[in-house]
NULOTOR-85605 format. One record per residue: residue in one letter; x, y, z of N, C-alpha, C in turn. Coordinates in pm, whole numbers, plus 50000, padded with zeros to 5 digits. Example, Ala and Ser with C-alpha at 12.3 -4.5 7.8 and 13.67 -1.06 7.14 Angstrom:
<nodes>
NODE,type,n_X,n_Y,n_Z,ca_X,ca_Y,ca_Z,c_X,c_Y,c_Z
NODE,A,51319,49431,50780,51230,49550,50780,51320,49670,50780
NODE,S,51285,49775,50708,51367,49894,50714,51290,50003,50787
</nodes>
This chain:
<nodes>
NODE,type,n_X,n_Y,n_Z,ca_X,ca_Y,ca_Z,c_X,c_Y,c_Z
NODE,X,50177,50643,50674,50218,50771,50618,50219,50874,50729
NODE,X,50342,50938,50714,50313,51048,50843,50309,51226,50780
NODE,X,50204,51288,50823,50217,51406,50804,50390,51531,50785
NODE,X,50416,51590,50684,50531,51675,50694,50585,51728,50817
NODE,X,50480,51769,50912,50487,51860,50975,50563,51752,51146
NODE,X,50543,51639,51102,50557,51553,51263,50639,51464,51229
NODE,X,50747,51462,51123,50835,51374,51066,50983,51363,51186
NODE,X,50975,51488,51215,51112,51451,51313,51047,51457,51445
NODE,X,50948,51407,51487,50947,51348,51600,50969,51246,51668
NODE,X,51051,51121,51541,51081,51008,51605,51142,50948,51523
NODE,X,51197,50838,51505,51336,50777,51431,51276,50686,51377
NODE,X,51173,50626,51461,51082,50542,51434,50995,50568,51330
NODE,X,50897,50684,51349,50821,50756,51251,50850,50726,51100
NODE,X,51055,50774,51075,51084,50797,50961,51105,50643,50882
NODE,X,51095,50552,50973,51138,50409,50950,51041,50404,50872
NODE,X,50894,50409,50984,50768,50369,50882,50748,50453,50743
NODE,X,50753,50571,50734,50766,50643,50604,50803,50610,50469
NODE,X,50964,50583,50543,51080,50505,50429,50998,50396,50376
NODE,X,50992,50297,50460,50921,50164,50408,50807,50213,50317
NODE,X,50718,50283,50348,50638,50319,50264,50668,50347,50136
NODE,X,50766,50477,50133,50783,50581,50017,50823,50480,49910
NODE,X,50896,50414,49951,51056,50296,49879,50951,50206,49820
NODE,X,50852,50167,49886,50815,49982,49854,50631,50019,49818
NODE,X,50625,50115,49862,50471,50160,49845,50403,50023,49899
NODE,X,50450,49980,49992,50402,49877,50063,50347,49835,50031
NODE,X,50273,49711,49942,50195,49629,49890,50158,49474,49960
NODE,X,50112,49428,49889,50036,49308,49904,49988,49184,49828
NODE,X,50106,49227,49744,50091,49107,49617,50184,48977,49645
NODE,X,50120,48869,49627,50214,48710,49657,50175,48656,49540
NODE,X,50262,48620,49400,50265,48505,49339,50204,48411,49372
NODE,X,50100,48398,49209,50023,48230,49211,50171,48109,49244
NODE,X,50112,48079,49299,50270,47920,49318,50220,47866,49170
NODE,X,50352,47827,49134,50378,47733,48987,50297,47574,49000
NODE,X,50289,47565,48889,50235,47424,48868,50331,47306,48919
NODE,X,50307,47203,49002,50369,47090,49037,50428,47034,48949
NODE,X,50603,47005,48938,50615,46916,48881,50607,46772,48847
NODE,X,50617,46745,48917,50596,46573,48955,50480,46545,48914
NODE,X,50365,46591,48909,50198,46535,48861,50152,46596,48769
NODE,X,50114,46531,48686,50039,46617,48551,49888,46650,48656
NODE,X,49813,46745,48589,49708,46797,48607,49722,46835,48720
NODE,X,49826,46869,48823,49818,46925,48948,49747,47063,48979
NODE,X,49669,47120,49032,49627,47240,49050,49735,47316,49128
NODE,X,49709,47456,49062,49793,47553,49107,49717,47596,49245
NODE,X,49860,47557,49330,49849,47625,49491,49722,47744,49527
NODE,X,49607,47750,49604,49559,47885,49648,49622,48012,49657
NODE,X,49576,48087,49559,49679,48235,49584,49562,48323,49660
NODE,X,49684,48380,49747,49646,48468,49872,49570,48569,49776
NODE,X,49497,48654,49868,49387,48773,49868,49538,48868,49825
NODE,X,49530,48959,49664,49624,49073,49648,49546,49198,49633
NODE,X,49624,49326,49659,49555,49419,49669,49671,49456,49575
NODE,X,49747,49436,49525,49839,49503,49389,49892,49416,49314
NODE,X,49872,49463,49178,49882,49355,49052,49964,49414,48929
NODE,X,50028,49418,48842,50087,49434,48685,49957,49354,48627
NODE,X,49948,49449,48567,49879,49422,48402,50019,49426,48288
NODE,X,49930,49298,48223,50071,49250,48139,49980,49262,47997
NODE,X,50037,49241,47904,49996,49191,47765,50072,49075,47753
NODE,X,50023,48908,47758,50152,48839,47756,50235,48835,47877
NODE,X,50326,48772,47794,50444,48769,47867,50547,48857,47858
NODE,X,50505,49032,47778,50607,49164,47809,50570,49206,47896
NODE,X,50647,49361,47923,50681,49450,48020,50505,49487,48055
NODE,X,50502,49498,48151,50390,49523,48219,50318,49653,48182
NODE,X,50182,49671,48179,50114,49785,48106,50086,49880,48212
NODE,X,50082,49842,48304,49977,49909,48485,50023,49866,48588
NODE,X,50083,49929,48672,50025,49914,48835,49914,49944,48906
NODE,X,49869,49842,48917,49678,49805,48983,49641,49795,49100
NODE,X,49591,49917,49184,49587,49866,49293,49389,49873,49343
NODE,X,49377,49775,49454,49205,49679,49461,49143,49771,49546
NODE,X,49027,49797,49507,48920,49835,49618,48820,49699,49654
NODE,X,48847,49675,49733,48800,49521,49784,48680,49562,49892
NODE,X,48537,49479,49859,48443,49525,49912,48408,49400,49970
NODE,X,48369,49440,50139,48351,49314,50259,48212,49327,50294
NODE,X,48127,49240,50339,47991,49205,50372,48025,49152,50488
NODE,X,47884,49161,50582,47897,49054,50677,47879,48898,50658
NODE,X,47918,48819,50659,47898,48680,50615,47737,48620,50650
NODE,X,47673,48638,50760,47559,48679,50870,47468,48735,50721
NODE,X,47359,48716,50653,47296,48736,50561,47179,48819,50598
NODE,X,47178,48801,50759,47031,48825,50763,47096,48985,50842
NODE,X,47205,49049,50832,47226,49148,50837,47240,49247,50706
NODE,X,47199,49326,50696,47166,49433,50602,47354,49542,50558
NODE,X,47415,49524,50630,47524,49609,50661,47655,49586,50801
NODE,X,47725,49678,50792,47768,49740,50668,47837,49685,50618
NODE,X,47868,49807,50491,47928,49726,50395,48092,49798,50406
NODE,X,48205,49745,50419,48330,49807,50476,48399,49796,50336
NODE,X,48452,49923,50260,48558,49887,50122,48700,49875,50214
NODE,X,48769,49786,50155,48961,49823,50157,49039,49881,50027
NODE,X,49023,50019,50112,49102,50080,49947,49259,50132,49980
NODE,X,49358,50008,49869,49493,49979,49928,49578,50128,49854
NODE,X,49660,50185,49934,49695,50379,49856,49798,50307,49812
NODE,X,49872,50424,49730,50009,50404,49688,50030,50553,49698
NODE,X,50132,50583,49776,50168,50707,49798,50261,50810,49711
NODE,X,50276,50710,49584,50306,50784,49504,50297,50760,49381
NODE,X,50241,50822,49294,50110,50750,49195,50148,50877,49069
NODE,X,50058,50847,48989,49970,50913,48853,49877,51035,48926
NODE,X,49878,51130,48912,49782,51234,48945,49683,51159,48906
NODE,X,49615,51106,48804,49504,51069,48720,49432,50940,48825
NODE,X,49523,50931,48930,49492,50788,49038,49405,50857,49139
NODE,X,49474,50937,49208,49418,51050,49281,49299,51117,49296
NODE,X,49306,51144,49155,49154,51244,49131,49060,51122,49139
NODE,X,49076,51001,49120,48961,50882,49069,48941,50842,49250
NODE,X,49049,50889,49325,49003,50863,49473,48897,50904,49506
NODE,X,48986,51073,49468,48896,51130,49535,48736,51157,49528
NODE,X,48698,51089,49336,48584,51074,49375,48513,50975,49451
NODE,X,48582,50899,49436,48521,50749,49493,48520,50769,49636
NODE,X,48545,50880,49691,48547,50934,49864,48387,50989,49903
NODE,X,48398,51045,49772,48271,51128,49789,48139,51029,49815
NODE,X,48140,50894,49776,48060,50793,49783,48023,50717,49932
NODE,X,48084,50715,50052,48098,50679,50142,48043,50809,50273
NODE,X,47991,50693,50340,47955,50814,50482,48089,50876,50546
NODE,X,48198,50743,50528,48307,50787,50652,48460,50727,50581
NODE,X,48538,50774,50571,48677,50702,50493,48759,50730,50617
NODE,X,48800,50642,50647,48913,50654,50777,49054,50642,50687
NODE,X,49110,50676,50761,49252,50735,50645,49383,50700,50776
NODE,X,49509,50705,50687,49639,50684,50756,49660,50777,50806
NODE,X,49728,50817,50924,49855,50918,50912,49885,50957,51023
NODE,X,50010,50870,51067,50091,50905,51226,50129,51046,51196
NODE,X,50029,51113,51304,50009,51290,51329,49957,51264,51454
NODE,X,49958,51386,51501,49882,51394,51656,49724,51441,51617
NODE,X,49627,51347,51699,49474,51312,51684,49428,51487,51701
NODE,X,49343,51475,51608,49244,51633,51515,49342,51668,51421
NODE,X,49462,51639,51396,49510,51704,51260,49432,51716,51195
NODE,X,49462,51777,51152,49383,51842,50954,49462,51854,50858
NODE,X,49485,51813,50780,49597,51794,50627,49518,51924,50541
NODE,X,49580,52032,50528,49558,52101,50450,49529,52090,50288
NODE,X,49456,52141,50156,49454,52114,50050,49647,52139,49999
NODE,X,49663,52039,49910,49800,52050,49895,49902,52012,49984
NODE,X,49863,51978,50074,49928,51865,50166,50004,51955,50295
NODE,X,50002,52085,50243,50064,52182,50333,50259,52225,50314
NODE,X,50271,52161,50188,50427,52185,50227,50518,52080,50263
NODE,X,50665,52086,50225,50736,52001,50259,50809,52040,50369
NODE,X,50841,51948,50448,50899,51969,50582,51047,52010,50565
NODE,X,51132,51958,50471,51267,51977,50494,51362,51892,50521
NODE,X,51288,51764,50568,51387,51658,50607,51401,51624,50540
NODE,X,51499,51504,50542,51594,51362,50460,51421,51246,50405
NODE,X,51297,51229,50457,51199,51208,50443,51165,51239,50289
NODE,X,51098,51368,50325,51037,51451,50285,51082,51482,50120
NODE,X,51277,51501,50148,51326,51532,49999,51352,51334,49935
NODE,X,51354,51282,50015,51322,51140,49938,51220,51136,49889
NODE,X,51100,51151,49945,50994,51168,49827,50935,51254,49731
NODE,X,51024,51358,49781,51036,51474,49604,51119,51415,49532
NODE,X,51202,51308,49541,51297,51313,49454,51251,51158,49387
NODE,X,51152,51104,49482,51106,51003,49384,50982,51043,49286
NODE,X,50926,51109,49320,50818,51218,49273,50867,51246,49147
NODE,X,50960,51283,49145,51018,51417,49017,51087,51270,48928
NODE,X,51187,51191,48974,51231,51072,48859,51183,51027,48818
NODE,X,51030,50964,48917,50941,50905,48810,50801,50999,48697
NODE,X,50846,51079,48776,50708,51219,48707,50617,51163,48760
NODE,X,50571,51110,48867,50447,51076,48995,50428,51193,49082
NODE,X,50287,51189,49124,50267,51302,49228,50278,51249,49381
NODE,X,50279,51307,49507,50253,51288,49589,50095,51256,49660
NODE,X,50077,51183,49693,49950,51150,49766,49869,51261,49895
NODE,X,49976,51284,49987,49925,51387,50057,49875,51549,50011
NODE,X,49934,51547,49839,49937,51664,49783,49819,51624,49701
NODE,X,49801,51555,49679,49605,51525,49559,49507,51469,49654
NODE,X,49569,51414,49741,49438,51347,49841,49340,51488,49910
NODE,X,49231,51498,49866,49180,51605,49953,49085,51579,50068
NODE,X,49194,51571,50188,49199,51547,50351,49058,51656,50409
NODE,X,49034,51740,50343,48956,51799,50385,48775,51810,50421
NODE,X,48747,51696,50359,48620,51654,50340,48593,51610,50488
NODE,X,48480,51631,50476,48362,51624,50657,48385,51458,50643
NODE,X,48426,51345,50567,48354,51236,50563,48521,51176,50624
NODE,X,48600,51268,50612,48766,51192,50567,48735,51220,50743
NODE,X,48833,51076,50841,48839,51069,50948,48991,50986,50963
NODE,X,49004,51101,51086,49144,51022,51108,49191,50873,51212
NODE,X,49234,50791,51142,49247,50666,51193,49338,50584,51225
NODE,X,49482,50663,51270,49614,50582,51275,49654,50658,51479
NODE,X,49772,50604,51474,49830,50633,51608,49892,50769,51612
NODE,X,49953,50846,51686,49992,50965,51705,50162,50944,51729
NODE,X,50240,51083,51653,50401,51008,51705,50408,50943,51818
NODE,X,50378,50976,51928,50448,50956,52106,50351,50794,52124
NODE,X,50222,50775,52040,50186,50647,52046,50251,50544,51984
NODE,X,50346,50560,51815,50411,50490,51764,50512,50486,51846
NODE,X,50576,50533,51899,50747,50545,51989,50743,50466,52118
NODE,X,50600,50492,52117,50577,50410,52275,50514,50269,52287
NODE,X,50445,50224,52166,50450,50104,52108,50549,50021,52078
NODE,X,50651,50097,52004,50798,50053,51986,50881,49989,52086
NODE,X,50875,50059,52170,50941,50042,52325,50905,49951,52351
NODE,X,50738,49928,52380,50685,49844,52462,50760,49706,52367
NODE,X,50766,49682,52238,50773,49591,52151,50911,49491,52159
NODE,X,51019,49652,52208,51104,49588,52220,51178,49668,52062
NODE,X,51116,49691,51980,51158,49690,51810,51220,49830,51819
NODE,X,51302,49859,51696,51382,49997,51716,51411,49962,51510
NODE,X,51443,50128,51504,51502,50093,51354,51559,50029,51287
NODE,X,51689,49973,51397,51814,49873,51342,51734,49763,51323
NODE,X,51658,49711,51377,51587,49594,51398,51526,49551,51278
NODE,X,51411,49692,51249,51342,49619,51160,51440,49599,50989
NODE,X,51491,49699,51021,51621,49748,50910,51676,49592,50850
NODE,X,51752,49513,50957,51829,49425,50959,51655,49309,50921
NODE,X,51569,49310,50996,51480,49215,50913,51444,49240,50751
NODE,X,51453,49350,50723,51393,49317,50561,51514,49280,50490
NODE,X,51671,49346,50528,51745,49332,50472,51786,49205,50449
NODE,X,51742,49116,50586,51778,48933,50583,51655,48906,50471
NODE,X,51581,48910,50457,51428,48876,50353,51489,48930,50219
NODE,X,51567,49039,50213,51527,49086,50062,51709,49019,50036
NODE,X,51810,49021,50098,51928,48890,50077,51924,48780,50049
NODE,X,51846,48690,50092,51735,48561,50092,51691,48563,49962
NODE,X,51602,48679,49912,51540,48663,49803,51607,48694,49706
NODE,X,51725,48767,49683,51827,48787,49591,51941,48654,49582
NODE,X,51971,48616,49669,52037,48486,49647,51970,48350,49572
NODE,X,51823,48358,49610,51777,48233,49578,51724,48273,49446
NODE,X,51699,48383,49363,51710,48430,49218,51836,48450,49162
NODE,X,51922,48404,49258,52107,48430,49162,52183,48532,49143
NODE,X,52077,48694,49207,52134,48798,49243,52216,48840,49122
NODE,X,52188,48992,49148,52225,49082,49041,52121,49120,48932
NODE,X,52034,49049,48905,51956,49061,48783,51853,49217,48793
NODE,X,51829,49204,48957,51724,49354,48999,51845,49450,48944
NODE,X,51980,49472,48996,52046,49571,48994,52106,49614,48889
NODE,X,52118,49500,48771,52142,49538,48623,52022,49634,48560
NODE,X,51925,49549,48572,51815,49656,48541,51784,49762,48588
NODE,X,51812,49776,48729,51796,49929,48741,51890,50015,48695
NODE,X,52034,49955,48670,52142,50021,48657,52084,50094,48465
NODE,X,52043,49975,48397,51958,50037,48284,51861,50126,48244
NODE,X,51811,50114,48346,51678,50200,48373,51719,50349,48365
NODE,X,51824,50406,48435,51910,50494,48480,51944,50588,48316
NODE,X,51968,50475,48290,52013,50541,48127,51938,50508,48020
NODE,X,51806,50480,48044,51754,50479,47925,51696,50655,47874
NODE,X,51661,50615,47737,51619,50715,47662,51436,50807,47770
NODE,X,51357,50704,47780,51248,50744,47882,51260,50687,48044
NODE,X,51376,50728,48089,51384,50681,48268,51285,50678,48332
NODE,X,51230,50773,48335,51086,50794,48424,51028,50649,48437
NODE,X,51021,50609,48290,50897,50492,48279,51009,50357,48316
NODE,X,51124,50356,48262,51217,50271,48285,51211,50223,48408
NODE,X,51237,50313,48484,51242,50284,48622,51110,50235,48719
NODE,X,50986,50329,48636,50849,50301,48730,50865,50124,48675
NODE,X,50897,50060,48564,50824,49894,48528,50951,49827,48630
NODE,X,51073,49895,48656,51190,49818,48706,51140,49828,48866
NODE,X,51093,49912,48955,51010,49919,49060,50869,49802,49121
NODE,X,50800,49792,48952,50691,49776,48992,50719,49647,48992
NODE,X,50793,49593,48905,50813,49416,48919,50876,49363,49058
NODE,X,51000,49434,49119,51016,49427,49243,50890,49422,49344
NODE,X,50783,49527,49302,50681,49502,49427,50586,49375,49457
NODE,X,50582,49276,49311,50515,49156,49349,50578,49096,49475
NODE,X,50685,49096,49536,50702,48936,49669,50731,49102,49759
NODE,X,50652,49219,49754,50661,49291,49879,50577,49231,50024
NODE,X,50487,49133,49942,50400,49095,50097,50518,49005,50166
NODE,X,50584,48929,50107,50704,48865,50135,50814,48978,50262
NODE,X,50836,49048,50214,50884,49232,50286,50876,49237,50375
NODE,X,50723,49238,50365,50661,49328,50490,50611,49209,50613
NODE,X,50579,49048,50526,50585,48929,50654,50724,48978,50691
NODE,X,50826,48934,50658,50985,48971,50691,50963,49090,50844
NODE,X,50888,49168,50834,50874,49334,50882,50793,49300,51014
NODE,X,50709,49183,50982,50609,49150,51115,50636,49113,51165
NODE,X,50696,48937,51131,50777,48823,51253,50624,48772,51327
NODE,X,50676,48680,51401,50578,48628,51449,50432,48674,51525
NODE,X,50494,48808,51570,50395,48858,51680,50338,49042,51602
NODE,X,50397,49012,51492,50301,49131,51405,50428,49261,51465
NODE,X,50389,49381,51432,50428,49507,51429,50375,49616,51450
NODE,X,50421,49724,51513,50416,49823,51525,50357,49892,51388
NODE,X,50405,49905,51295,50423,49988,51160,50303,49878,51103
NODE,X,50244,49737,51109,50133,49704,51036,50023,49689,51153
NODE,X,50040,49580,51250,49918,49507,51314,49924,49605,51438
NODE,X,49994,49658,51494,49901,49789,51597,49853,49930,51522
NODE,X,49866,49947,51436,49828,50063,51371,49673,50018,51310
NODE,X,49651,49935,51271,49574,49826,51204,49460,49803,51298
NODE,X,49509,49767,51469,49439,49771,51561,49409,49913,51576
NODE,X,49390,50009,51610,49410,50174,51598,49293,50166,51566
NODE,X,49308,50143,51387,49246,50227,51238,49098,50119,51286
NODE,X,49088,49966,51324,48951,49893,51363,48896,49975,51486
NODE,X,48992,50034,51616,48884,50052,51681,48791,50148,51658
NODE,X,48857,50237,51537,48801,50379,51500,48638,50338,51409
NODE,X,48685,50218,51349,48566,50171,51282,48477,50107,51368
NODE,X,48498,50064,51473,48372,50003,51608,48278,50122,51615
NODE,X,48344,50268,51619,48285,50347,51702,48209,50423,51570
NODE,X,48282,50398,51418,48178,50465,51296,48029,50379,51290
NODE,X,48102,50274,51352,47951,50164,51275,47867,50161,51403
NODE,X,47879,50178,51540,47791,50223,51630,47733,50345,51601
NODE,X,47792,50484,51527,47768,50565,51502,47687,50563,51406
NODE,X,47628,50469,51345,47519,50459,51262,47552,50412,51094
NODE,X,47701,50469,51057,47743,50471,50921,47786,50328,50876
NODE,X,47713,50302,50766,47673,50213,50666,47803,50196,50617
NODE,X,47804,50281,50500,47906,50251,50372,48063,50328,50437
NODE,X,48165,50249,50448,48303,50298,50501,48383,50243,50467
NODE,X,48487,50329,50436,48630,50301,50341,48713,50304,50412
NODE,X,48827,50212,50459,48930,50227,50528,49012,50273,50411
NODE,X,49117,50355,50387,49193,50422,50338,49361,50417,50358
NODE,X,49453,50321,50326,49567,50276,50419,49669,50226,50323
NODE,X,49802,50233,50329,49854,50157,50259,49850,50036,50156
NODE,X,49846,49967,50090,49815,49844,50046,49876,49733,50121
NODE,X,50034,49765,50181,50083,49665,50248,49961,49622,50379
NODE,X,49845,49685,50446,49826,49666,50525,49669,49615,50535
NODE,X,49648,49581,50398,49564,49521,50396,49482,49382,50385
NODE,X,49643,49290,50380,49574,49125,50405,49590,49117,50590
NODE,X,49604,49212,50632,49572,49187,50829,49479,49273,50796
NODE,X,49424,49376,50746,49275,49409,50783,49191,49299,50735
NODE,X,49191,49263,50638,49135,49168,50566,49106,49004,50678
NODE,X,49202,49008,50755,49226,48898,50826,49113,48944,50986
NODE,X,49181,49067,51001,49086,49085,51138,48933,49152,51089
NODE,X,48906,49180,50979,48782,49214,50939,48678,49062,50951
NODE,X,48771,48947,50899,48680,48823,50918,48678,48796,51071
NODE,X,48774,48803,51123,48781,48730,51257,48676,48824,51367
NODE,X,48752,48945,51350,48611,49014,51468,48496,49082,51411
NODE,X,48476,49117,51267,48334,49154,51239,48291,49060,51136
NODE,X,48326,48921,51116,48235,48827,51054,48204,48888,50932
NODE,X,48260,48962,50855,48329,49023,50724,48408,48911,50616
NODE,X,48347,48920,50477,48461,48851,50371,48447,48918,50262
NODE,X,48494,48926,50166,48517,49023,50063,48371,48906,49977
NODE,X,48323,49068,49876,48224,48998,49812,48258,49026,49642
NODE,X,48318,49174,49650,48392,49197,49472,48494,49268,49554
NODE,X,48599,49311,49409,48719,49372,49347,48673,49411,49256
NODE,X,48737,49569,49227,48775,49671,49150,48912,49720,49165
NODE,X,48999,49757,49023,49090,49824,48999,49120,49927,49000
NODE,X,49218,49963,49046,49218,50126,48937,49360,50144,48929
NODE,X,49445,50184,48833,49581,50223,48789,49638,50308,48842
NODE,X,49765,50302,48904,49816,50365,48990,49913,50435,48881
NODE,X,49992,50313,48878,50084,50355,48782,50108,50351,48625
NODE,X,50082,50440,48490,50047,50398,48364,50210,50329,48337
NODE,X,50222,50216,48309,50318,50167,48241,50367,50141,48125
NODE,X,50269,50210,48002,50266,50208,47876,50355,50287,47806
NODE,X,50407,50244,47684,50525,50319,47631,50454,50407,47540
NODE,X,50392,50523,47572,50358,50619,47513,50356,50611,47355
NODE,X,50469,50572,47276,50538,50565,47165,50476,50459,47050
NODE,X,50353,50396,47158,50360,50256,47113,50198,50263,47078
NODE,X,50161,50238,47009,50003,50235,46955,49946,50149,47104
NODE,X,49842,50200,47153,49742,50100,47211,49637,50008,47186
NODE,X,49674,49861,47232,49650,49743,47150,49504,49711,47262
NODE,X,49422,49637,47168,49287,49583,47240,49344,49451,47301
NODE,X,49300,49494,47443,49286,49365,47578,49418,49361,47607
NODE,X,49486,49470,47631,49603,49524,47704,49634,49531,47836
NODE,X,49493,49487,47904,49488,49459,48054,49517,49337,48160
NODE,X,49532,49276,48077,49521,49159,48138,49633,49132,48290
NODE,X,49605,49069,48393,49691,49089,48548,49802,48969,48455
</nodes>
């Protein structure tokens, strides 16, 4: 996520944004189906998700769910710390927001996103919209779905909130070094999300949204026609990495860990990394590998209400 104020400092910048605003970057991969060929086959290992639909059944989905996933050291005879991954969605339910922000108040140190130049300070209310092509993309997804903005409820201002991502001229110059440029990554999701529309028979996403458009409650139409698209986003965003990782996930990722070397030398216990959801099965990955870290619970919380207002609320409506 990049601050209003540092949006046109790079082409690059707005790449990572977009991806964000559009896909709310997630981390959900489908259980694999049951084998055909063998009765009693067990269903495939499903990957670690940090975003889920709550269904009733087999209808329209009730919630978008996204995980606060809590890591231990594996090492028993260490006491701490204890590191949460809490995956954002940058554009949510006000009612998501406020439940952050208490759950902020709980932690010594929350390291947080946001390609800005290092000591920013995010003002209460996020400070304003910048003006760009950015900026009015996410008022305008804001306002269709009746969602708030994240930089506008998140309150950045707390002694505990620390900043933990790269600075424009560090993303641009990462880029370079990478070799990667907009067209690039552009043309990778677009081969991944072609791929994945062909091998579903294509058209079926775009009827429905085309419905969505005109239904009687759009807002909500559109948030369940969104949110089903975001299950194969980890699919996306592999597409986005390629073999040797990315700029926009696994160096930013590297960034946001070294900031946590220097909290947990600094004495602090309980710490929340604070980050996209897309970017949390590589924290998750380098949390085991260099601090001997594995998740010990999951908690929910609703990003997005997907319920048809209209409709009585039924007991055990939650179900993923």
């Amino acid at each position: 996520m990049i601050h209003p104020r540092f949006r046109k400092f790079t082409a690059a910048v707005f790449c990572a944004v977009l991806a964000a605003a559009l896909s709310v970057a997630t981390a959900q991969e489908k259980a694999a189906e049951k084998a055909e060929e063998t009765k009693g086959t067990k269903k495939a290992e499903q990957k670690p998700s940090f975003l889920r639909l709550a269904r009733i059944g087999e209808k329209a989905p009730t919630a978008l769910e996204v995980a606060i996933v809590r890591l231990r050291p594996t090492d028993k005879s260490k006491k701490g710390p204890v590191v949460d991954l809490i995956g954002a969605v940058h554009v949510a339910e006000q009612s998501y927001y406020r439940q952050l922000n208490k759950e902020f108040e709980k932690y010594d140190v929350v390291l947080y996103e946001l390609v800005a130049p290092e000591g920013t300070r995010v003002p209460k209310g996020g400070g304003g919209g910048s003006g760009s092509p950015v900026s009015a993309l996410q008022g305008g997804m804001k306002n269709m779905l009746e969602l708030s903005f994240q930089l506008e409820e998140i309150d950045y201002t707390r002694k505990n909130m620390v900043h933990a991502d790269m600075s424009p001229e560090q993303f641009s110059e990462k880029m370079r070094e990478r070799g990667e440029s907009v067209l690039s990554m552009f043309l990778r999701m677009m081969g991944y999300a072609l791929a994945k529309q062909n091998k579903a028979g294509g058209g079926s996403s775009d009827m429905q949204l085309l419905m969505a458009l005109f239904d009687k409650n759009r807002a909500l139409a559109l948030k369940r026609v969104m949110a089903e698209q975001m299950e194969d986003m980890e699919g996306m965003l592999s597409g986005l990495e390629g073999p040797d990782g990315s700029t926009i996930i696994s160096e930013r990722n590297k960034v946001a860990l070294e900031v946590l070397r220097k909290q947990i030398a600094a004495g602090k216990q309980k710490i929340a990394i604070f980050y996209g959801a897309g970017h949390m099965l590589d924290f998750q990955k380098r949390l085991a590998d260099q601090f001997g870290m594995a998740p010990v619970n999951t908690r929910w919380l609703v990003a997005w209400n997907l319920k048809d207002p209209k409709k009585p609320a039924k007991k055990d409506d939650r179900k993923p």
